[in-house]
Structure formats: C-alpha cells, structure tokens
MARTI-47552 format. One record per residue (C-alpha): residue number from 1; residue in one letter; x, y, z. Coordinates in nm, 2 decimals. Layout:
# MARTI-47552
   seq   type       xx       yy       zz
   NUM      a        X        Y        Z
...
This chain:
# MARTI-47552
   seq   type       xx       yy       zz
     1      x    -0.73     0.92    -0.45
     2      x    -0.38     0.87    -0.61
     3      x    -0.51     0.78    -0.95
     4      x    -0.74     0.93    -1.22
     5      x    -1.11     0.93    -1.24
     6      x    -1.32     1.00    -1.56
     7      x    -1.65     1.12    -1.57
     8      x    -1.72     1.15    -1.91
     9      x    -1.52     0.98    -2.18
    10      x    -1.58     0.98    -2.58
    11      x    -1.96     1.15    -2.48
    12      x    -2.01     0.85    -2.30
    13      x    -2.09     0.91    -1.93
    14      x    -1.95     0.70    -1.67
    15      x    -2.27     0.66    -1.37
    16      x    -1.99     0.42    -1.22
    17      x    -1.76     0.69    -1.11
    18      x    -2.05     0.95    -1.06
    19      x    -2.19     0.71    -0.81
    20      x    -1.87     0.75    -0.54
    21      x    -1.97     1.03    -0.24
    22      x    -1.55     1.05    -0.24
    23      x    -1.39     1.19     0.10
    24      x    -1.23     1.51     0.09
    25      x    -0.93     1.53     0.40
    26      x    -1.04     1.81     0.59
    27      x    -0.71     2.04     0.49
    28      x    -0.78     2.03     0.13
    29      x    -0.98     2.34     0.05
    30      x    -0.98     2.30    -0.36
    31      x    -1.10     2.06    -0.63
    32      x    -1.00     2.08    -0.95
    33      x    -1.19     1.96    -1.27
    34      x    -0.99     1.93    -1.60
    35      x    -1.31     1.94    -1.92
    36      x    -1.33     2.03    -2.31
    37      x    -1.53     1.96    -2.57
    38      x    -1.53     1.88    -2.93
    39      x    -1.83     2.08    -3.04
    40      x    -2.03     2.35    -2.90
    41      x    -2.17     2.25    -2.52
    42      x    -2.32     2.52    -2.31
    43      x    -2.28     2.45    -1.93
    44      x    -2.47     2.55    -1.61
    45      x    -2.32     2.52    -1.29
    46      x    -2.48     2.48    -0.92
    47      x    -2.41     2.35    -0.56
    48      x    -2.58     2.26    -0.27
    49      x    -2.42     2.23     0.11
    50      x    -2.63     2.04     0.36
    51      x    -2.52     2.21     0.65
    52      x    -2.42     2.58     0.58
    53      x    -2.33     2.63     0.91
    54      x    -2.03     2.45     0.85
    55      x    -1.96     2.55     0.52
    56      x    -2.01     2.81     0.27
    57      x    -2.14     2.77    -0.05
    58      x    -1.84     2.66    -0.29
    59      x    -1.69     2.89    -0.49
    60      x    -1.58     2.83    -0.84
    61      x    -1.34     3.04    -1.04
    62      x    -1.51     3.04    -1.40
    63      x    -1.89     3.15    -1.40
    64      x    -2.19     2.98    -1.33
    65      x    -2.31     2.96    -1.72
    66      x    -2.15     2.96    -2.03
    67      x    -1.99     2.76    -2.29
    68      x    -1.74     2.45    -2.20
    69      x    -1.38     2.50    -2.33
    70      x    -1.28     2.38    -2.70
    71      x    -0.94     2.29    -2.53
    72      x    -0.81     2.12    -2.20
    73      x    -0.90     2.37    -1.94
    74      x    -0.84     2.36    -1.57
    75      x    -1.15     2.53    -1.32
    76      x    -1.16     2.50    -0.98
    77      x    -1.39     2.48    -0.72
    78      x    -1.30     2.63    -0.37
    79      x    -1.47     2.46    -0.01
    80      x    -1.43     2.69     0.30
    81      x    -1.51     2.58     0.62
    82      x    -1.70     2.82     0.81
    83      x    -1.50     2.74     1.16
    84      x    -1.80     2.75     1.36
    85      x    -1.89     2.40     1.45
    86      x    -1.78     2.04     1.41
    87      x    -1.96     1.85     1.09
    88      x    -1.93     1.61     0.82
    89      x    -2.04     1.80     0.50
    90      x    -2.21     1.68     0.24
    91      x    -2.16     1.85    -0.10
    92      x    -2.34     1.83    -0.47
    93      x    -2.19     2.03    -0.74
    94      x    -2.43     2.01    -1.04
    95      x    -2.31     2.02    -1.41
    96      x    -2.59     2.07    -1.64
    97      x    -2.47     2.02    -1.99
    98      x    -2.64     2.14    -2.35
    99      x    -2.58     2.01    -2.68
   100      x    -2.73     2.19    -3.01
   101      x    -3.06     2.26    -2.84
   102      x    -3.21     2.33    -2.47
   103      x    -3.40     1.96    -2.57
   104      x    -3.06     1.77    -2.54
   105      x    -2.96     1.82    -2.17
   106      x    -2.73     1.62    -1.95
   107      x    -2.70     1.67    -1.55
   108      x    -2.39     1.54    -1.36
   109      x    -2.38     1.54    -1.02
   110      x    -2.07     1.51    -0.83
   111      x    -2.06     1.41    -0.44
   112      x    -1.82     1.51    -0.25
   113      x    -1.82     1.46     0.16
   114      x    -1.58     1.70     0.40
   115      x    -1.49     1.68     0.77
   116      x    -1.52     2.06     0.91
   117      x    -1.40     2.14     1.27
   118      x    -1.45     2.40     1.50
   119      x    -1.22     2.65     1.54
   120      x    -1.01     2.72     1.88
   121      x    -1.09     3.04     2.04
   122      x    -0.75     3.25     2.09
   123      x    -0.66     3.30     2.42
   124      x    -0.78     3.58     2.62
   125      x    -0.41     3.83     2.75
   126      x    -0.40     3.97     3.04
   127      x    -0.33     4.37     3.02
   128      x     0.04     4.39     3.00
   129      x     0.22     4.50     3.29
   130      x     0.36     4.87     3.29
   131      x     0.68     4.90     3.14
   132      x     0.82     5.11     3.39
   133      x     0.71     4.83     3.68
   134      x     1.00     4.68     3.83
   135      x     0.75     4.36     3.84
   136      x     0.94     4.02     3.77
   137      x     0.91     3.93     3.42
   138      x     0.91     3.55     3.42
   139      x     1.11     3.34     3.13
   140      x     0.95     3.00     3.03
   141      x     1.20     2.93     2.84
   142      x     1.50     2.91     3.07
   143      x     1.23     2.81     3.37
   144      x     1.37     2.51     3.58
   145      x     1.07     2.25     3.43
   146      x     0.84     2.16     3.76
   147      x     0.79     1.81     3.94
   148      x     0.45     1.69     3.74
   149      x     0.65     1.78     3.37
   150      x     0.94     1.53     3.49
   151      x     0.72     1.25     3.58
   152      x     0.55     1.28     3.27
   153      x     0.86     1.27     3.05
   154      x     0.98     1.01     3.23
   155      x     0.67     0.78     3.23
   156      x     0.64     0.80     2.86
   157      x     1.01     0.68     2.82
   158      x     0.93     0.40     3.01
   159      x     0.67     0.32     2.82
   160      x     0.87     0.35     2.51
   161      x     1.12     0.13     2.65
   162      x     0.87    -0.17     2.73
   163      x     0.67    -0.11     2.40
   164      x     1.08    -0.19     2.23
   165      x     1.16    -0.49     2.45
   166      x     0.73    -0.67     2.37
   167      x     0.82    -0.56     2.00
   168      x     1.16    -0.72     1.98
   169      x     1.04    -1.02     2.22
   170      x     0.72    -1.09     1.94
   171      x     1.01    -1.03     1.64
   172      x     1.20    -1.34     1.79
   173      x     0.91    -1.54     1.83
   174      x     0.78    -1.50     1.47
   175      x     1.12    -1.58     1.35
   176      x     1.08    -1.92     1.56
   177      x     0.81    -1.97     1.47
   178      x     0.88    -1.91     1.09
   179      x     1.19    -2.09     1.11
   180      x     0.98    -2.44     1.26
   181      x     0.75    -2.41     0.99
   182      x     1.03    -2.45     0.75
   183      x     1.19    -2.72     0.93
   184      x     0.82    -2.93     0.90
   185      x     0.83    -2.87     0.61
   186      x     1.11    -2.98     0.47
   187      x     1.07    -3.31     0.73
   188      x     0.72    -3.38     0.54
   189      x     0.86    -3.34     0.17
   190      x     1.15    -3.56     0.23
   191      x     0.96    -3.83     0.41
   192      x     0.71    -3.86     0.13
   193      x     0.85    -3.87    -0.24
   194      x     0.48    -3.94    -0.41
   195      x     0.38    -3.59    -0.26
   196      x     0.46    -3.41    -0.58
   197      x     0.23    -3.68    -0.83
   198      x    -0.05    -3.71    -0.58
   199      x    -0.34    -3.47    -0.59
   200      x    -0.37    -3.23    -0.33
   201      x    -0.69    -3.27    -0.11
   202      x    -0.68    -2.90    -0.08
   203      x    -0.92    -2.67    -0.28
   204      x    -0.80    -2.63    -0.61
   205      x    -0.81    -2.27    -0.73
   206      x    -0.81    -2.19    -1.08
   207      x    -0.71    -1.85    -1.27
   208      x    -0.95    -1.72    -1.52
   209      x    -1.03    -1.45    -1.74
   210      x    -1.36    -1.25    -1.64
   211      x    -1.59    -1.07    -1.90
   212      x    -1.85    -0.78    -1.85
   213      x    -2.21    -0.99    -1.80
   214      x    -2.33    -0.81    -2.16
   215      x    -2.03    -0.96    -2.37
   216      x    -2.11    -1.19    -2.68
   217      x    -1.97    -1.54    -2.56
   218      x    -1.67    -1.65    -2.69
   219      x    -1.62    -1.97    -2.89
   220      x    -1.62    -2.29    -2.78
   221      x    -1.25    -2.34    -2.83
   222      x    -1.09    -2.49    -2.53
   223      x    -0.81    -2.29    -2.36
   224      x    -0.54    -2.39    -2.15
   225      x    -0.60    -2.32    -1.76
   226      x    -0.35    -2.28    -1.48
   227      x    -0.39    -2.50    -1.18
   228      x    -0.23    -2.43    -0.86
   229      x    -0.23    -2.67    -0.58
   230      x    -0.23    -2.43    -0.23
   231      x     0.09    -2.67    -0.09
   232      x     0.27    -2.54    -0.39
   233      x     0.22    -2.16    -0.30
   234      x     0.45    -2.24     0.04
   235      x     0.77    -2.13    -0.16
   236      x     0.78    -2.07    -0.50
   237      x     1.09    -1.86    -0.70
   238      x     1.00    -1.62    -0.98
   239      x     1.10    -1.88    -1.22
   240      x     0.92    -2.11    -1.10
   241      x     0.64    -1.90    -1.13
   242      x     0.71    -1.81    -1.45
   243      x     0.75    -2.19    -1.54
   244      x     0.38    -2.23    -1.41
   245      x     0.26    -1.95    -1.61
   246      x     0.40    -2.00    -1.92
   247      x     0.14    -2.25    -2.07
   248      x    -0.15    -1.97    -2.05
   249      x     0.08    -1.63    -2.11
   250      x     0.04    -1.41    -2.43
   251      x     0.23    -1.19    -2.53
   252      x     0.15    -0.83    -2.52
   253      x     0.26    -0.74    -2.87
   254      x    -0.04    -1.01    -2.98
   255      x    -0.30    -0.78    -2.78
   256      x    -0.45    -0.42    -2.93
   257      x    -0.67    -0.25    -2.65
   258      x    -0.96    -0.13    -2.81
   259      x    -1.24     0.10    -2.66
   260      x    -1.28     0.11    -2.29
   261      x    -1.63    -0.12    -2.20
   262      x    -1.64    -0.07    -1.81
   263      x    -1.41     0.16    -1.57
   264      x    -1.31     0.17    -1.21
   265      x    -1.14     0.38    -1.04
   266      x    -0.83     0.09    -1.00
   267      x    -0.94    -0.11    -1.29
   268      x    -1.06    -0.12    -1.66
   269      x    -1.24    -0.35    -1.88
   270      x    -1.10    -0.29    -2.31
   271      x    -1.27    -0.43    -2.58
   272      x    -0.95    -0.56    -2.79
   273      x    -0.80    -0.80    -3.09
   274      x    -0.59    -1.15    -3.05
   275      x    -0.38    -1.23    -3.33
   276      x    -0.34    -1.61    -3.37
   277      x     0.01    -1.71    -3.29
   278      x     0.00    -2.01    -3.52
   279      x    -0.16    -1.77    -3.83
   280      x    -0.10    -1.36    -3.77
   281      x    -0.32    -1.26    -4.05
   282      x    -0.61    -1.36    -3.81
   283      x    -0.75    -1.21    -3.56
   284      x    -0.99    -1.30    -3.25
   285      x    -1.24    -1.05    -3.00
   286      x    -1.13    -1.05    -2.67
   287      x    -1.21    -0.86    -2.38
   288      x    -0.88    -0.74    -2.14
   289      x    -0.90    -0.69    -1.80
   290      x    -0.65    -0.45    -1.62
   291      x    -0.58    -0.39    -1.29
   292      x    -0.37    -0.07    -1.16
C-alpha cells in the first residue's frame, strides 16, 4: 500500500488497521516498522509461519526483548522463502508490549500473507567436449533461426496486427456513438425550454456529511443541502460546479482538525471546531471527514 498505516497512535490502539491480513508481493523480502515511546515500554517480540516448508521463520534485526526506543527508530523484519514448494504464507508477528508493571500488558498482532514459489531446478550440462576435439562447436547466436521459430514470430504479428485494426475499429465506434449522444442531447434541450424549472423524475441524490455512530448529535439548526438532478451531471464545467457548490462550502481557514476519532487506511474521521462566519468569537463541534 502507497499510503501510511498506524497501529498505535497517542497510546491509543487502532484494532481497525490491526484487523487487515495485508498482501505482501512475493519479491518483497522486508518489512519495516517505524516505533518510539514516550516513557519506559519493554517489548517482546514473536512470530509464527503456517507453513514452514515454504518459509523460514522471520528474522528481525533488533532482539527478541527489550526496551522500545525513546526516539523514532527504524527495525526490520526479514521473510525468506524457503524455495522448496509453491504456497500462500500466512504470517503473525506478535508485539507484546509492557508499561510500569508485568500487570499492564498489551499484544499486537500483525498479519501479513506472502505468495512463495518453487524454485527452478538449474539445468543439468553435459561434460564439455575436449578442447583438443576438432568437434563442431555450434553458435546459437549467429544460427540461421529454424522453420517452427518463424511461424511463431510471424503468427504473433498477425495477431498484433488484428488486435490494432478491432482496437481502432471499437475507438471509432465509441466516438460515434459519443458524438450521437451529444447530438440527442442537445435536440431534447432545445425542443423543451421548461426542462430546466421542472423536476427531474430521476432519483435525487443528495450530498451529506457522515458522523462516527458514537458522536453527540448536532443541533437542530437546519443547514443548507446540495441537490443534484442526474440530467444535470451530463456536462457540467468546473464553474458550474463550483456555482452548485458554493451555497454549502466552508472555508478551510474556519475548520481546526482536532484529535483523530476513527482511521482508515484511505480515510480519517477528526474531531474539530467551526467558527461562525456571521460571529468569529464563536465556535461549533464538528466532526470532518477526509478522504485521501
């Protein structure tokens, strides 16, 4: 994944992103963790591999027990395929964590899944000829290519060749197609000048701002709400879209993110404050959804 996961943020652990059994592409051999702590946290570290066959145990290059970093430290943790067969691994590293006493204990597991494969076996050589032999050495470089090798070549550029002309022949027909569309289009909204003031009988769709389930409910003030007709989505500029906007926008200097309430891994839920447009000195609780 392209983006950043945290599994423990302000000594609050995130189950969310402990939950995810995340795929490892079979040529990455390394994970790396980046931890620290504020006070004094011993650690214990521990894997398990389902099928050891396929894999050895991971590796990781701080030891097994000790104390977590006071500062942002790098480890990593290494995952060798064995080579001998073809499996999908499952792994559980296992992060026990101590605070003050052997009474206060916290246990992370992380998931992690891996494709192994089978390695080829090399090639078996003939003995090589004497060097003194006056044997024929034979040159597969500058060998004449046989019968079979130029049918081959030549049936994949024929199929290359008809897979270009049914690609170009679909390209035209989409931009036909495309260009009808537009035509009907702009047939129906010149035949029918009401067509703006009348009420869709398409489904009305309606943008809104979600809240975690546990939030306090907000007041009962009524805000404004942005309704989009579907026939209007058919070609709509930037300012027009802005123009449609522009009743329910707020400006991001009014908005102070607060503490994060719920995290994904493409997406974040802040507790934050609203200052009133109308009256800065006050302020409102709002919750701000982003999405990356």
């Amino acid at each position: 994944l392209d983006a950043e996961l945290s599994y423990v943020r302000n000594d609050v652990v995130n189950h969310y992103a402990l939950s995810f059994n995340l795929l490892i592409p079979s040529e990455t051999n390394n994970l790396h963790f980046t931890w620290h702590a504020k006070s004094k946290v011993e650690y214990k570290l521990g894997f398990q591999v389902h099928d050891p066959m396929a894999m050895a145990l991971p590796q990781a290059n701080i030891s097994l027990q000790g104390e977590v970093p006071r500062t942002l430290s790098v480890f990593r943790v290494e995952l060798s395929c064995t080579g001998r067969l073809d499996s999908d691994v499952t792994i559980l590293m296992q992060l026990n964590l101590t605070i003050n006493s052997s009474k206060n204990i916290t246990v992370l597991n992380f998931k992690r899944r891996k494709m192994c494969y089978k390695k080829l076996e090399p090639e078996i050589k003939s003995p090589t000829a004497d060097k003194n032999s006056s044997k024929a050495i034979f040159d597969p470089v500058n060998a004449a290519p046989t019968t079979s090798t130029r049918v081959f070549y030549i049936s994949v550029g024929v199929c290359c060749a008809v897979i270009f002309l049914v690609a170009i022949i679909l390209a035209v027909l989409h931009l036909h197609s495309m260009k009808r569309i537009e035509l009907d289009d702009s047939i129906s909204d010149s035949s029918s000048s009401q067509g703006l003031s009348q009420p869709s009988t398409q489904t009305t769709q309606y943008l809104r701002a979600d809240t975690p389930n546990n939030a306090t409910p907000v007041t009962s003030k009524c805000y404004p709400t942005l309704r989009i007709e579907k026939n209007d989505l058919k070609s709509v500029t930037l300012m027009e879209a802005k123009a449609k906007v522009k009743d329910i926008a707020i400006s991001r200097e009014r908005i102070t993110l607060k503490d994060v309430l719920q995290e994904g891994t493409f997406g974040r839920i802040f507790h934050g404050i609203l200052i009133e447009e109308k009256d800065p000195s006050k302020e409102k609780q709002v919750f701000v959804k982003t999405v990356k």
